[in-house]
C-alpha positions as CSV (number, residue, x, y, z in Angstrom):
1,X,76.4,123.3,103.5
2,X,79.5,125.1,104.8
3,X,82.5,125.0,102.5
4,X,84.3,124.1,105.8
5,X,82.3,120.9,106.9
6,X,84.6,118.3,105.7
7,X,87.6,119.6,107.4
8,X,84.9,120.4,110.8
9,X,84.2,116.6,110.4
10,X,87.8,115.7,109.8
11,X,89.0,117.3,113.0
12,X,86.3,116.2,114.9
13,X,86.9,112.7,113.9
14,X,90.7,112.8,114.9
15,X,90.3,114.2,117.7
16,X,87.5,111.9,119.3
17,X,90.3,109.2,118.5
18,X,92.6,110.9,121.3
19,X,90.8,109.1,124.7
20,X,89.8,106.4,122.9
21,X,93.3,105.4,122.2
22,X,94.4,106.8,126.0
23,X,96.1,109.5,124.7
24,X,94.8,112.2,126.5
25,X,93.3,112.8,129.8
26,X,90.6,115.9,130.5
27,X,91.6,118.3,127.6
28,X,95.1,118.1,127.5
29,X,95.4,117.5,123.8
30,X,94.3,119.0,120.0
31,X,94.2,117.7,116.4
32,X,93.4,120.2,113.1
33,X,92.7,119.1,110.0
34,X,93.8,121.2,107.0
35,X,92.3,122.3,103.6
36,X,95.1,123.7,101.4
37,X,93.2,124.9,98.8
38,X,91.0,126.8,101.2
39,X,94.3,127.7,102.7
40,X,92.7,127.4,106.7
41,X,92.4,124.4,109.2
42,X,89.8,123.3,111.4
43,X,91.3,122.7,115.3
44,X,89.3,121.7,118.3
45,X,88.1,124.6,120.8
46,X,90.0,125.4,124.1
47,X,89.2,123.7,126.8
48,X,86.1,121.9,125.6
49,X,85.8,118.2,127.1
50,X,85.9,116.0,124.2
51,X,82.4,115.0,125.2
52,X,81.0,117.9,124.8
53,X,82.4,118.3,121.1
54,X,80.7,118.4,117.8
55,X,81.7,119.0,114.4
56,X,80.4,122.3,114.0
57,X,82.4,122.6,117.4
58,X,85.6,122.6,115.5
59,X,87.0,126.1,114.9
60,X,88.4,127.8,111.5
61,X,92.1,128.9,111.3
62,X,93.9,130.5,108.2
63,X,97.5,129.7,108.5
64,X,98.4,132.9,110.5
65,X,96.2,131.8,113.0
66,X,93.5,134.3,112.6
67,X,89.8,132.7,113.3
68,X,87.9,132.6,110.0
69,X,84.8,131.1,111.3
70,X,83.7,129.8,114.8
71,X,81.9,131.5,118.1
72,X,84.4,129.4,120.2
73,X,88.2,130.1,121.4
74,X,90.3,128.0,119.3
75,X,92.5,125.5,120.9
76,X,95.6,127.4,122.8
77,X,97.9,125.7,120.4
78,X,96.7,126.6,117.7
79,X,99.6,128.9,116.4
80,X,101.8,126.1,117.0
81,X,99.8,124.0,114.0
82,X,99.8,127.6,112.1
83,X,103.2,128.0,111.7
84,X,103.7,124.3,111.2
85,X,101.5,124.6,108.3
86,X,102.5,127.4,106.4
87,X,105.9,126.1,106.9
88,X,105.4,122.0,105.9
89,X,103.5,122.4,102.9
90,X,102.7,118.6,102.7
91,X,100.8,118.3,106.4
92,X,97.5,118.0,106.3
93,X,97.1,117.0,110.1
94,X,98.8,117.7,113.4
95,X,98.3,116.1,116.9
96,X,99.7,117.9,120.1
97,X,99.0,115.3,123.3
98,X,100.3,115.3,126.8
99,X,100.2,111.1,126.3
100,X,102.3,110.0,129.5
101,X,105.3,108.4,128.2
102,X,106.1,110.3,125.5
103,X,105.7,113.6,127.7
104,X,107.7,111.7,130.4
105,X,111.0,111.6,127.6
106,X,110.4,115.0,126.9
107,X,110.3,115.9,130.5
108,X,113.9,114.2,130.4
109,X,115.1,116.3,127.5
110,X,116.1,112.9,125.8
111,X,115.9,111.6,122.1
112,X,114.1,108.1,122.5
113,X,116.4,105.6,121.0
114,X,115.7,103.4,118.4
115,X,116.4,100.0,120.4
116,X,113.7,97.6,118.5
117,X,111.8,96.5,115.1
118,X,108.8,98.5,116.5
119,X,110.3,101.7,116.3
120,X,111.8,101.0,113.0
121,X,108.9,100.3,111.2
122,X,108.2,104.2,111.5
123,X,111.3,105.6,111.6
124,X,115.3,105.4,110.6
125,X,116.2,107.7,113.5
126,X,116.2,108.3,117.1
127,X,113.1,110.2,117.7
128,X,114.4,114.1,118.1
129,X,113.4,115.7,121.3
130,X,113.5,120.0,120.6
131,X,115.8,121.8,123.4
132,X,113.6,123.7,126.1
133,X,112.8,127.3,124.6
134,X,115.3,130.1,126.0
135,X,113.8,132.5,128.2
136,X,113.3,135.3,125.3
137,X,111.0,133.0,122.8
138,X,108.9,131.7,126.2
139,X,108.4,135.6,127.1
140,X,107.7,136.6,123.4
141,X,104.7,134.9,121.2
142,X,105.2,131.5,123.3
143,X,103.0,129.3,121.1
144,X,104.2,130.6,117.7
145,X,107.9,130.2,118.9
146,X,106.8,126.7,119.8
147,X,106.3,126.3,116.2
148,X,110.0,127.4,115.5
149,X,111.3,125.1,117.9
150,X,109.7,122.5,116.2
151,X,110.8,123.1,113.0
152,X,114.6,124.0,113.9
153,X,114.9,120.9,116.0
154,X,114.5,118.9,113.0
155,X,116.4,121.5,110.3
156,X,119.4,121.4,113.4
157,X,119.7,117.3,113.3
158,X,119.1,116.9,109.3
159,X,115.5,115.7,109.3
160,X,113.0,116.3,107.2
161,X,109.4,116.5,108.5
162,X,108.2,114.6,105.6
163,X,110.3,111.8,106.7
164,X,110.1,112.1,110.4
165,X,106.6,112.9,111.7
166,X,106.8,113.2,115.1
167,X,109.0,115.1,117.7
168,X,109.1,115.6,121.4
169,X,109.3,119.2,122.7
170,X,111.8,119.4,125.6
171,X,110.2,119.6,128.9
172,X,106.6,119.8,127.1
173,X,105.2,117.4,125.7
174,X,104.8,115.3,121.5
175,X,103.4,116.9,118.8
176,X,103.4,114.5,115.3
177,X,101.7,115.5,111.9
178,X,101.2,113.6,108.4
179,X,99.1,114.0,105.3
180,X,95.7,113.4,106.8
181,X,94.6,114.0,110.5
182,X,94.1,110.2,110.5
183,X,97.6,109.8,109.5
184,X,98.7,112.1,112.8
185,X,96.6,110.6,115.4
186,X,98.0,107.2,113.7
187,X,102.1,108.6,114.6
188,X,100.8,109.7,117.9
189,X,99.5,106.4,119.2
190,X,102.9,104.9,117.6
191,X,105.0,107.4,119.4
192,X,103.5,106.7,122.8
193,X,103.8,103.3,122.3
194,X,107.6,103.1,121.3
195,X,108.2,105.4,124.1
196,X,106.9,103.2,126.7
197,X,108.9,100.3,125.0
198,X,111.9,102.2,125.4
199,X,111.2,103.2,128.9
200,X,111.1,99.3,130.0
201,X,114.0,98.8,128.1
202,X,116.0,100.9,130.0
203,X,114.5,99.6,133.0
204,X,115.3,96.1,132.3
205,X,118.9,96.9,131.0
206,X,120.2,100.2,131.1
207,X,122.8,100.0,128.8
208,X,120.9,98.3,126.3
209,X,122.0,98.3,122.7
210,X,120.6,100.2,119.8
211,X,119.3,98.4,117.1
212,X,121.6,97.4,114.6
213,X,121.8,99.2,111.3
214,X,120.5,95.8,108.8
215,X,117.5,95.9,111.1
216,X,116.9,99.5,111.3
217,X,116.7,99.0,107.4
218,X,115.1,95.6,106.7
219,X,112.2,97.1,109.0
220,X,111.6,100.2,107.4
221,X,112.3,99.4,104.2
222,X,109.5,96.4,104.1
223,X,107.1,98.8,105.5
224,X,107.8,101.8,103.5
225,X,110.8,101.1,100.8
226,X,110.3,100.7,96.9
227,X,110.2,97.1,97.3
228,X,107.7,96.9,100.3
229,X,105.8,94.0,100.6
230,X,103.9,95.0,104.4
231,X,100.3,94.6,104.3
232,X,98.0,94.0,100.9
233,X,98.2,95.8,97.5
């Protein structure tokens, strides 16, 4: 068996969870899965419907993007996830979707606010929308810069990605990552569904209030603090 077949499955897995959750429509979206002992990741092919994938579909990736093993094109992306990893040493998944309302804020070039409990239970902050890429990075290596501009809208607002897994690139679309390629499909099902709640919000009140501090904490805290007590043990 190949020494690649559990991160082949992996990404396969993750990424047949994409339509099934409504996340992406034709092909418009990727997960890898990562093996950083092997030092390479497994990403869907470009292009490929996601009924027409397979396992052994799923291409090979070292982290400079160079195909280690696979007949097909890997997924256009891919350099994207390849700088991501070599960079965030403690990803072992990413997920880049078009999903609509989380595209639809980074259309908008706009942060989603934290306005309720839901979003708090993943995260302390405002989720950070990246600034469009300047006209030299797009004509350059575009998908490699994309990478960059990932990584330096975080760095510029004090992030880190091990604390904020998700990020909207301005006027592209969200790309999220975690330990495991279940644990980014899991942040990009939770991203679109915050940023449809905070699209209704604003529709319903536009100047409605962010949520309060004590709740931004309780939330997260009971969830993911020292003292949580979410869930089972």
């Amino acid at each position: 068996m190949s020494k690649y077949k559990h991160i082949q499955e992996a990404a396969y897995h993750a990424n047949m969870q994409l339509p099934k959750l409504g996340l992406v429509l034709f092909t418009f979206g990727n997960v890898s899965a990562a093996d950083r002992e092997l030092g390479v990741f497994a990403i869907k092919p470009s292009g490929v419907p996601y009924d027409e994938l397979s396992a052994d579909k799923m291409v090979i990736v070292d982290f400079d993007g160079k195909t280690v093993k696979g007949k097909l094109r890997p997924s256009s992306d891919t350099l994207t996830h390849a700088v991501l990893y070599r960079h965030w040493e403690k990803i072992g998944g990413i997920v880049h979707t078009h999903s609509t309302y989380a595209t639809a804020w980074a259309q908008s070039q706009r942060d989603i606010p934290i306005f309720g409990t839901t979003h708090a239970d993943h995260n302390t902050v405002d989720i950070p929308c990246a600034p469009p890429m300047n006209d030299e990075m797009i004509q350059g290596d575009y998908e490699y810069q994309t990478g960059f501009q990932i990584m330096n809208a975080l760095q510029n607002k004090g992030l880190s990605y091990e604390e904020v897994e998700m990020v909207l690139v301005g006027n592209h679309a969200p790309f999220t990552w975690g330990k495991t390629p279940e644990k980014a499909v899991y942040n990009s099902a939770v991203l679109e569904a915050v940023a449809q709640m905070a699209y209704l919000t604003e529709q319903i009140r536009k100047d409605a209030p962010r949520l309060q501090d004590s709740l931004i904490k309780k939330h997260f805290e009971r969830k993911h603090g020292p003292d949580s007590y979410y869930g089972q043990q």
